[in-house]
C-alpha positions in Angstrom: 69.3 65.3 27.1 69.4 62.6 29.5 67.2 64.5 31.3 64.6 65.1 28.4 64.8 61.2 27.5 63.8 60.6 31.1 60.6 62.2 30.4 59.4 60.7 27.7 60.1 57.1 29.1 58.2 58.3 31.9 55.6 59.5 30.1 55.1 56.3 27.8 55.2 54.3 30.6 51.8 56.3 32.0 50.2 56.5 29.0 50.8 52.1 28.9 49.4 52.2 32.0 46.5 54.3 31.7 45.9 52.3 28.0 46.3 48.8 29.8 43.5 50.3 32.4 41.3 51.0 29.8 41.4 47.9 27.8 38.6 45.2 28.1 39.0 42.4 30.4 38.2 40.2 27.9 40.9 41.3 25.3 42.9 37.8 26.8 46.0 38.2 24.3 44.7 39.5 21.2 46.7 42.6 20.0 46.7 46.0 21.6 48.2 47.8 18.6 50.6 51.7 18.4 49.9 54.9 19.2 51.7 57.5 18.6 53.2 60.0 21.4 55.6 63.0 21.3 56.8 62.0 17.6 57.7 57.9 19.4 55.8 55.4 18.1 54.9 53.1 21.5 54.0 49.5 21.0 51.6 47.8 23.1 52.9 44.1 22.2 56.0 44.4 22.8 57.5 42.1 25.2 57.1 42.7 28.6 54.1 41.7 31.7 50.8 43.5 30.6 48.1 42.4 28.8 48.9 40.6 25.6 52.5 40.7 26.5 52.9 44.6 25.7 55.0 46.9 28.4 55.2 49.8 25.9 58.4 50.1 24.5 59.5 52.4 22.1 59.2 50.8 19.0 60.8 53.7 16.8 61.0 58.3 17.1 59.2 58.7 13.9 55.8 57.4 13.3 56.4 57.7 8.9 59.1 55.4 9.4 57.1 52.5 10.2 55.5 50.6 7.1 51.6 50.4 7.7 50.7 47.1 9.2 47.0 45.9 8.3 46.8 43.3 11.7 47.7 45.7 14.2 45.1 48.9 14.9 47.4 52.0 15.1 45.6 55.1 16.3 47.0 58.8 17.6 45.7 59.2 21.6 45.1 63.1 20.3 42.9 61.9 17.2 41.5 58.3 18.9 38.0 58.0 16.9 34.7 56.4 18.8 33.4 53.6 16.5 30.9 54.8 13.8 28.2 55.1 14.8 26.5 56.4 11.5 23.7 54.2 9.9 26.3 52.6 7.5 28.8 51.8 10.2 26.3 50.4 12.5 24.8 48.2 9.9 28.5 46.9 8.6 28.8 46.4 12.4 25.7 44.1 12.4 26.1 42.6 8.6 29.1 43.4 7.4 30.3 40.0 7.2 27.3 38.3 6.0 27.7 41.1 3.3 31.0 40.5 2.2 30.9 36.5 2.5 28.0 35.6 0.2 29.1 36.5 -2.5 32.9 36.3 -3.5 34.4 39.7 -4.3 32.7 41.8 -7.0 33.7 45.9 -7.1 30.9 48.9 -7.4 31.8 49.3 -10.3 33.3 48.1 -13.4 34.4 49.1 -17.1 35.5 46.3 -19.5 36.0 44.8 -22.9 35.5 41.3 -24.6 36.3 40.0 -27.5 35.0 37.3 -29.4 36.6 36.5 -32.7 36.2 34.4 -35.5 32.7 33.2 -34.3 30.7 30.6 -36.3 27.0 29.4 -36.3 26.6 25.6 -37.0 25.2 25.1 -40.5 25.4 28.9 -41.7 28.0 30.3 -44.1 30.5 33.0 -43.0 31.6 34.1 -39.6 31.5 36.9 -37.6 33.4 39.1 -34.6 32.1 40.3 -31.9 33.4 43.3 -29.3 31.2 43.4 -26.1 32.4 46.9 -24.4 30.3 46.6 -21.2 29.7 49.1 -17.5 28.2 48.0 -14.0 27.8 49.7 -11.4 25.8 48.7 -8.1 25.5 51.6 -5.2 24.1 50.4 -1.9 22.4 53.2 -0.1 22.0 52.3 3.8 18.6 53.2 5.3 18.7 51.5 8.4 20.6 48.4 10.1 18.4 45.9 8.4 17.9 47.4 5.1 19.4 49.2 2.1 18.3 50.3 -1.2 20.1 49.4 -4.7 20.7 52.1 -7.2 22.9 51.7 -10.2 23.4 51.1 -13.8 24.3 48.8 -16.6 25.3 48.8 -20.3 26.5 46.1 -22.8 26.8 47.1 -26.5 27.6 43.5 -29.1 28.8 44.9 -31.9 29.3 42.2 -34.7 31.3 42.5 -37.7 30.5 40.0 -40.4 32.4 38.4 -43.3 30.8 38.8 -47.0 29.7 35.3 -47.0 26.8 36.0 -44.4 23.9 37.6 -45.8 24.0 40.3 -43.0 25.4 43.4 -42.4 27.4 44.7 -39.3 25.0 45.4 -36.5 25.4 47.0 -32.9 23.1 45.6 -30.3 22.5 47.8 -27.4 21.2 46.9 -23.9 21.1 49.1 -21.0 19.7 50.7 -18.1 19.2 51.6 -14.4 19.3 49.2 -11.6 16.8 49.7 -8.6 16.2 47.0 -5.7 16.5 46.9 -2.0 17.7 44.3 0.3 16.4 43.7 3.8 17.1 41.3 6.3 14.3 39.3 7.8 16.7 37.6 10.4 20.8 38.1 10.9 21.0 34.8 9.1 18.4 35.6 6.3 18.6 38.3 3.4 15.7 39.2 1.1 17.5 41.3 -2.4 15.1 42.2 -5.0 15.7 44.3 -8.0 14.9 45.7 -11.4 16.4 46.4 -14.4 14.6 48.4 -16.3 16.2 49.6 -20.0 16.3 49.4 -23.5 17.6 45.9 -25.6 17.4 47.6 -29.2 19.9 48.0 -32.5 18.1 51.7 -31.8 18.7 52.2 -35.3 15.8 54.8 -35.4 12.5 56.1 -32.6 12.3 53.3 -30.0 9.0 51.7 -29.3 8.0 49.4 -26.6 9.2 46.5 -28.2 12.4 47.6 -27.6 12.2 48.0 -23.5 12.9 45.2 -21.2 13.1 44.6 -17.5 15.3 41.6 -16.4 14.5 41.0 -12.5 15.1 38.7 -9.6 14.4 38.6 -6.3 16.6 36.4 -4.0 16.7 35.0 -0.7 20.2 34.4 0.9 20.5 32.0 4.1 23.6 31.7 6.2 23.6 28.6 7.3 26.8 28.7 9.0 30.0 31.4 8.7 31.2 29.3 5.6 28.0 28.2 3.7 25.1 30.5 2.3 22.3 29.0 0.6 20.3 31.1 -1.7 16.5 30.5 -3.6 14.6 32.8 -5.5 13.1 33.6 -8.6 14.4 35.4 -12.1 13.1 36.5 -14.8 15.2 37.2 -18.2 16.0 36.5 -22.2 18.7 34.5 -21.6 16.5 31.4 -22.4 14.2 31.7 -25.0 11.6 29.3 -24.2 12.1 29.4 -20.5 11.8 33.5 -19.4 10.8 32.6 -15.8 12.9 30.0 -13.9 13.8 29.8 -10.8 17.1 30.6 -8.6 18.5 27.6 -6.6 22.6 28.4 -5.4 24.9 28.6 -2.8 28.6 30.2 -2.4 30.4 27.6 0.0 33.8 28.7 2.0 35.5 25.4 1.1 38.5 25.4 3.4 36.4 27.3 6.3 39.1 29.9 6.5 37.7 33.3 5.6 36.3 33.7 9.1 36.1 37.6 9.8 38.6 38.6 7.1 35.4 38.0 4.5 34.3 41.7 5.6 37.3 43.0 3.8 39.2 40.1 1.6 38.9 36.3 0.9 41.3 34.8 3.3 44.6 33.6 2.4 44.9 30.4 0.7 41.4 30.0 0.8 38.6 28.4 -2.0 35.1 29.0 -2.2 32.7 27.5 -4.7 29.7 30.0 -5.8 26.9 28.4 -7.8 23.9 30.0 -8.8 21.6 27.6 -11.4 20.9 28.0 -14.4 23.7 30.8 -14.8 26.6 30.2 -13.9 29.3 28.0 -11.6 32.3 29.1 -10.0 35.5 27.6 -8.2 38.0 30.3 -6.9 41.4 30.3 -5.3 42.6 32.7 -3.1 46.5 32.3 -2.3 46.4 35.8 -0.9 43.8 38.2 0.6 43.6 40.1 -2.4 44.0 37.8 -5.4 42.1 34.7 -6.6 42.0 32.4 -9.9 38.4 31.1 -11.0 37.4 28.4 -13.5 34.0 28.6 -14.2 31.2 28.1 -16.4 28.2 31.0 -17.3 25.1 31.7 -19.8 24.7 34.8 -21.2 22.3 36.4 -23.6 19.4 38.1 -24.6 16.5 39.1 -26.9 16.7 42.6 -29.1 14.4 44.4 -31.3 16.0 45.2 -34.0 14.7 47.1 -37.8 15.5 46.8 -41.5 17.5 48.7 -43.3 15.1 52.1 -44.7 15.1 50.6 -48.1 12.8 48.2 -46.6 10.7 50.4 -44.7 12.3 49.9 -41.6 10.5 46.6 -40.8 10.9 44.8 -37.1 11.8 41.7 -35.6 13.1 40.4 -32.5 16.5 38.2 -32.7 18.3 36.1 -30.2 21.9 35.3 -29.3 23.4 33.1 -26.4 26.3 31.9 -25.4 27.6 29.2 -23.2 31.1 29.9 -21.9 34.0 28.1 -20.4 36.5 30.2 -18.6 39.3 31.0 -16.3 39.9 33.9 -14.3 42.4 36.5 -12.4 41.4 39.2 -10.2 43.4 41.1 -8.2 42.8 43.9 -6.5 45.7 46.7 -6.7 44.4 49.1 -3.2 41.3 49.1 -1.5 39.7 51.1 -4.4 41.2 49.6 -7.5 41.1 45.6 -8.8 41.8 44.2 -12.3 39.5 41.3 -13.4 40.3 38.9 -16.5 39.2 36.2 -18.1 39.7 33.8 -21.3 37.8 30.8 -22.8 36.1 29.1 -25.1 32.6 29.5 -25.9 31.2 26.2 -25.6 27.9 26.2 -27.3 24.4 28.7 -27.4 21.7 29.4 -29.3 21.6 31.9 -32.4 18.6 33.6 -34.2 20.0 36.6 -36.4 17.6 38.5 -38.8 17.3 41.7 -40.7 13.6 42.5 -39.8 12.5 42.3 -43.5 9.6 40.1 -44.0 10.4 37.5 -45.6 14.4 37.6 -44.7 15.4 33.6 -43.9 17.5 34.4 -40.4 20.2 32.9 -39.7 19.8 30.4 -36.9 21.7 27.5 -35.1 23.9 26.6 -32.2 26.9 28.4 -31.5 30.3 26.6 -32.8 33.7 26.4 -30.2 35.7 29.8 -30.5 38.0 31.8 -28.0 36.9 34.6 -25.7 39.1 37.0 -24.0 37.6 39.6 -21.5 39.1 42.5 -19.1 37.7 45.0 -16.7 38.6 47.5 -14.1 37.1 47.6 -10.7 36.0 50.8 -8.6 35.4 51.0 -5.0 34.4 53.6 -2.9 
């Protein structure tokens, strides 16, 4: 036994060697990390006279006993991995950060619920509640270092349920669609993004026409102007605004505290804030008191224009109607693994702009700002 133990000190003390030999000269005293030898688990750091301290003790005989430990790179000498050098991987290598910094954290996708009850139009009898079940989902396909392609989808049903004093019925409002874009970098501190959203906005209560297709757009530019502040301009066009379909895009999303640094390629930094803007939208302060959970207070428009029809009695008549809404809210997201994160929110509606009809000619809508009620909204993340 004494004999056997022998060994394997002697042999962890040539593999420290011949890993100390490798390393860069430039490593200074960052962390050299575990590997894993004979069933030991050798320690690079621990104390002792090579680089970054490390003399490669034995740390512990199993390797499952150790809890996994994201600041330290533990690999297996027999299944050591070159970096990737696939088109993805070499254009995280060259972006990733810019990437991940921009914006603050949003999954792939996402599958949620809001609620909006007891809401009231200034001026108009009756009230109404609303259920907004709602899907994203954004897919970035590399094609080279400096460019990707967007592909994805999107849906967003209101479904309103009216009291007897209104002079409507309940009504479902449909919009969704396919997302296609591209992003390309025109410098490593610049970003063009420009997409399409092609899809229907419709009570599709019978054969859909053209009125009933829309294409919301944008196309962006993003400018880092340093690691912690990224300046964006561009150009959008939506329904969100009835008399204003085209405006432009002026924003930034500012690193307040300076402290996300390289963890933005995989989390917000610990107690960290960041304030993301992007007029005429929304506005956003977060706080992140750990990696993988923040708290938001913020402020966003939302809305858009559907074609809807009368009832058959009517002949099925057509109109268009609007509804917006300007909200108030606060916000928890927390992300449960690297695939997984839980997103909620709760407000108040603060105002917007309402134009409900039936379609019939002749049919006096329903029109006028949106009075104060309560929101509540939650949605699971996916990441792959």
């Amino acid at each position: 036994m004494r004999h056997q133990t022998a060994r394997v000190v002697i042999t962890a003390g040539l593999a420290t060697a011949f890993a100390v030999a490798q390393a860069p000269h430039s490593m200074g005293n960052y962390d050299l990390g575990t590997f894993e030898l004979g069933g030991h688990t050798i320690d690079l750091d621990a104390p002792g006279g090579g680089p970054g301290g490390g003399n490669g003790a034995i740390v512990a005989t199993r390797a499952n006993r150790l809890a996994p430990s994201w600041s330290l790179p533990k690999f297996d000498i027999g299944t050591y991995q070159e970096p990737d050098y696939s088109m993805r991987g070499m254009f995280q290598q060259a972006h990733g950060q810019f990437m991940a910094s921009r914006n603050r954290y949003q999954p792939m996708a996402s599958v949620g619920l809001a609620l909006f009850p007891n809401g009231r139009i200034n001026g108009e009898p009756g009230s109404f509640d609303m259920a907004m079940p709602t899907f994203d989902a954004n897919v970035p396909l590399v094609l080279s270092t400096e460019g990707y392609v967007l592909v994805g989808g999107y849906y967003k049903a209101r479904h309103y349920s009216f009291t007897s004093a209104t002079t409507l019925a309940d009504e479902t409002l449909h919009a969704g669609g396919i997302k296609l874009g591209f992003g390309a970098f025109l410098d490593e501190n610049t970003l063009l993004e420009v997409e399409f959203r092609p899809g229907i906005y419709s009570d599709a209560d019978s054969t859909l026409h053209s009125e009933d297709w829309d294409a919301p757009s944008h196309a962006l530019v993003t400018w880092r102007e340093s690691d912690h502040l990224f300046l964006k301009f561009g150009l959008r066009y939506n329904e969100i605004y009835a008399d204003a379909n085209v405006l432009p895009y002026i924003g930034l999303s500012w690193d307040i505290t300076g402290s996300l640094g390289m963890a933005g390629a995989e989390y917000a930094a610990e107690d960290s804030w960041r304030l993301d803007i992007m007029f005429p939208e929304y506005v956003e302060l977060s706080y992140w008191p750990t990696g993988d959970t923040g708290f938001s207070f913020g402020f966003e428009v939302d809305g858009a224009e559907y074609h809807v029809r009368s009832s058959s009695a009517t002949g099925r008549q057509r109109a268009d109607l609007r509804v917006q809404e300007v909200l108030s809210y606060l916000g928890f997201v927390h992300r449960f693994t690297d695939t997984v994160s839980l997103n909620v929110r709760g407000g108040v509606t603060l105002a917007g702009d309402y134009e409900l009809t039936t379609g019939a000619a002749g049919f006096n809508p329903i029109d006028g700002t949106l009075d104060q009620t309560f929101f509540v909204q939650a949605s699971f993340g996916i990441d792959w």
